[in-house]
N, C-alpha and C positions, 0 to 999 in steps of 0.2 A: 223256807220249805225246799225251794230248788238247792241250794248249799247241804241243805242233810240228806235229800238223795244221793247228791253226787260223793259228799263224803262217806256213806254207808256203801255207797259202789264201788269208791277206791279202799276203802278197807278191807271190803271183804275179796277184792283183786288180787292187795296185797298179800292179804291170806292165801287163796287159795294158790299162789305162786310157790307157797313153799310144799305142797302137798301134791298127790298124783292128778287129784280133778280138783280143776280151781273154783268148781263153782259146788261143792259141798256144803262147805258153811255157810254159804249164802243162802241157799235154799231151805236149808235147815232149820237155819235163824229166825230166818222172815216166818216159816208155817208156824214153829211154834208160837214167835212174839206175836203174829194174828191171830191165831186161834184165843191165844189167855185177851192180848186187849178186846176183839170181839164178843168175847164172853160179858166181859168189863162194861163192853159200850151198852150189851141189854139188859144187865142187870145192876149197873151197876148204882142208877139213881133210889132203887129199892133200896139196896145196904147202906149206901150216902144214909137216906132218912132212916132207917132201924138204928144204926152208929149214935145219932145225931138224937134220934127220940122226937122228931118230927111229928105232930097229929094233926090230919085229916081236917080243916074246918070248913063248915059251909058260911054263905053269906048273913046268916043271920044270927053266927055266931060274933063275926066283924064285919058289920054293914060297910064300915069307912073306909079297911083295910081289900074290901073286894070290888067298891066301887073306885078306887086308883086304881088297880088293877086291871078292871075294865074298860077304863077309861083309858088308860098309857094302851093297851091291846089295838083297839081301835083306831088310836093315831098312828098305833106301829104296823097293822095290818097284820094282828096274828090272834090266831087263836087264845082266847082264855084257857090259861095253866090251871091246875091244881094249886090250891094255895095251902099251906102248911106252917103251920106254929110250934114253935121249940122252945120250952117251960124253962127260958133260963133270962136270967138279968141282964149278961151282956149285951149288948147291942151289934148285932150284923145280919145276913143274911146269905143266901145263895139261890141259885136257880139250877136244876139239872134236869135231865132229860134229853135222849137222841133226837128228836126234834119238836119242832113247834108242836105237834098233834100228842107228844108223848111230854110237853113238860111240867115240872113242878116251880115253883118259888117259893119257898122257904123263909121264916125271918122269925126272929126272938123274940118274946113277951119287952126284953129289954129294948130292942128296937123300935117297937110301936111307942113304951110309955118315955122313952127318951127326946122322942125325936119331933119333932113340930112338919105339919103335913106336907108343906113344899121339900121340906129335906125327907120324908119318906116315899114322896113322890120320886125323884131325884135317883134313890136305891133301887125302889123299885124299877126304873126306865132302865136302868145298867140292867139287871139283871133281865128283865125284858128284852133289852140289846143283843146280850151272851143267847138267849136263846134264839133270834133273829138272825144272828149271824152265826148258828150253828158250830157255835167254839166245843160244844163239846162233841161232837162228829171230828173236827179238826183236831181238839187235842189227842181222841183216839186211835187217828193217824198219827200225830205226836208219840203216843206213847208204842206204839208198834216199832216204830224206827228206832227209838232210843232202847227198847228191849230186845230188839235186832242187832244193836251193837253191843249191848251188854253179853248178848247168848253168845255174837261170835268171839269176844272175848275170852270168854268159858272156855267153849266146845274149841278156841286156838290152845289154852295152858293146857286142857286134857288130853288135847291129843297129844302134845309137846310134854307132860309128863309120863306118858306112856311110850313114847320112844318112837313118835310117827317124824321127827324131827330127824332125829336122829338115822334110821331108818331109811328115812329118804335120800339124806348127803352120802350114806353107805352106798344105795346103790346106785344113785349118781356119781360118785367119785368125789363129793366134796367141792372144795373149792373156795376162792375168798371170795369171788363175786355170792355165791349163794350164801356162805357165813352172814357178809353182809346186808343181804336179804333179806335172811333169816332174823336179825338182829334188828334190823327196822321194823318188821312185824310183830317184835316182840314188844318194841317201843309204842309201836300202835296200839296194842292187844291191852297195854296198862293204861295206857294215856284216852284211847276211843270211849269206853265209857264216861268220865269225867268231860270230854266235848260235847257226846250227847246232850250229858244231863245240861249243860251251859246252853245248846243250841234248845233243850226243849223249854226251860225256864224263859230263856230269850221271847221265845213264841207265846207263851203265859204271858209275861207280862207288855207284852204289844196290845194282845187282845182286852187285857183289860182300860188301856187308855182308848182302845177302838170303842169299849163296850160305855166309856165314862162319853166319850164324843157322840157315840148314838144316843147316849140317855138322855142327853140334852137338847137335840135334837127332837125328841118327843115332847120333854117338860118346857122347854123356852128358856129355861131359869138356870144357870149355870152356878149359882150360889146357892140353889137349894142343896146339889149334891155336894159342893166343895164343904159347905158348914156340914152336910150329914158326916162327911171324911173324917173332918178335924173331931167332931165328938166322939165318931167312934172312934176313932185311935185315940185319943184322950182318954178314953174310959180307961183305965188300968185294971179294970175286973176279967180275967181270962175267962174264957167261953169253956167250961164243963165238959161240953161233948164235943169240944174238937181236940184231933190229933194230926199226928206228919200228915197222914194218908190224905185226911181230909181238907188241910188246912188253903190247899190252893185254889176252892172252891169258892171260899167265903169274899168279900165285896173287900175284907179288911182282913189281914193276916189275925186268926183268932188268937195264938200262940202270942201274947204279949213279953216281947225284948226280941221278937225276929223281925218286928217291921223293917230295918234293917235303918240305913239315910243314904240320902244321894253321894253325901262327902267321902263314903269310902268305895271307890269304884271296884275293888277287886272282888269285896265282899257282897255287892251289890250283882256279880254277875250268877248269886246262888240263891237273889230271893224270889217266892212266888210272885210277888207283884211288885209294882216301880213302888218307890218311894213314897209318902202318901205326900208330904211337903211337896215334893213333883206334880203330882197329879192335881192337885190344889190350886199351885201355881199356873197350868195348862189353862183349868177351868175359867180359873179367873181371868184372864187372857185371854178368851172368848169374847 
């Protein structure tokens, strides 16, 4: 988190070095990317479940399924979520919500009839975890900073196709020190979004080996969640209502052929969560 402030600081430095006031696109950047992520952060667990098709249950619709829930709440010291069911086969789950007082946990018909209770226990405790530790307050600072560099990206080629570049060496007088200035900011300007997106996935998938170490921590049972992993990534039935937008939500990448593996490190630095073989190995290791 301290490395993406201080890279969105030198970015946007560097920008504003080539323009009359250096701190233009900074300020610019930041209001809009908080204004949209903030929007995002209060609404955004409503659209999560509309997307997803999400309904409402009470405890007597799943005794079993609300008493885990109350019971991980209690060893976690949080408030009872909303619980929520999604009329699909696959097996997975999510939790959202800006905090403990506002959240939901989510899981698929496929999850309950798949999964044997110490390994739904197991799910449930991670996602229990994620809202404990407030991951999604965090990732909405996440995603403010990574849309802060994307904006100044932008708002750098627009103004640079418009002839504010240009413009400037005119009435400076030019020069190769500022050419080359100019030229490294350009290199940022392509290159800074692509870092983001690296440094915000980075931060995704920490939290979730954080949320996999808190869950166990509730349940005692470190093989409940590792066996719950391996089935749901075994299942090869893709999950209906998940897409891009939503898919870094879910306990297990819903999007079956993007779990990604540890063996290819390059391609590993683009996925939503670690490896699931990874996480496995961790648990078990416990």
């Amino acid at each position: 988190m301290t490395g993406f402030i201080l890279f969105i600081a030198l970015f946007g430095w560097v920008l504003g070095l080539t323009q009359r006031d250096p701190y233009n696109f900074l300020f610019v950047a930041l209001a809009f990317a908080s204004v949209s992520a903030l929007t995002s952060y209060y609404f955004s667990d409503k659209m999560v479940l509309a997307i997803s098709g999400a309904k409402e249950i009470q405890k007597s619709d799943n005794p079993q399924l609300y008493n885990i829930v109350d019971n991980l709440c209690i060893a976690a010291g949080l408030p009872s979520p909303k619980v929520y069911i999604i009329d699909d086969s696959a097996p997975n789950a999510f939790a959202t919500g800006r905090d403990p007082r506002h959240a939901v946990v989510a899981v698929t018909t496929g999850l309950l009839d798949k999964l044997e209770k110490s390994e739904l226990e197991g799910v449930i405790a991670h996602e229990l975890s994620h809202i404990g530790n407030y991951d999604i307050r965090l990732m909405t600072i996440v995603a403010i900073m990574a849309g802060t560099v994307v904006l100044l990206s932008d708002f750098f080629f627009r103004w640079t196709w418009w002839g504010g570049g240009r413009d400037r060496n005119e009435r400076e007088g030019g020069g190769q020190i500022r050419l080359i200035l100019f030229a490294v900011a350009m290199l940022l300007a392509i290159l800074a979004p692509l870092i983001a997106q690296v440094i915000k996935l980075a931060i995704s998938r920490k939290r979730e080996f954080l949320a996999d170490a808190n869950g166990v921590l509730l349940t005692r049972y470190p093989e409940g969640l590792a066996r719950a992993l391996e089935k749901i990534s075994a299942d090869r039935e893709p999950l209906e209502v998940a897409n891009k937008a939503t898919a870094h939500m879910y306990i297990v990448n819903p999007l079956k052929g993007h779990e990604g593996s540890s063996r290819n490190w390059f391609a590993g630095l683009f996925l939503t969560h670690p490896p699931v073989e990874e996480r496995i190995a961790k648990l078990r290791a416990m």
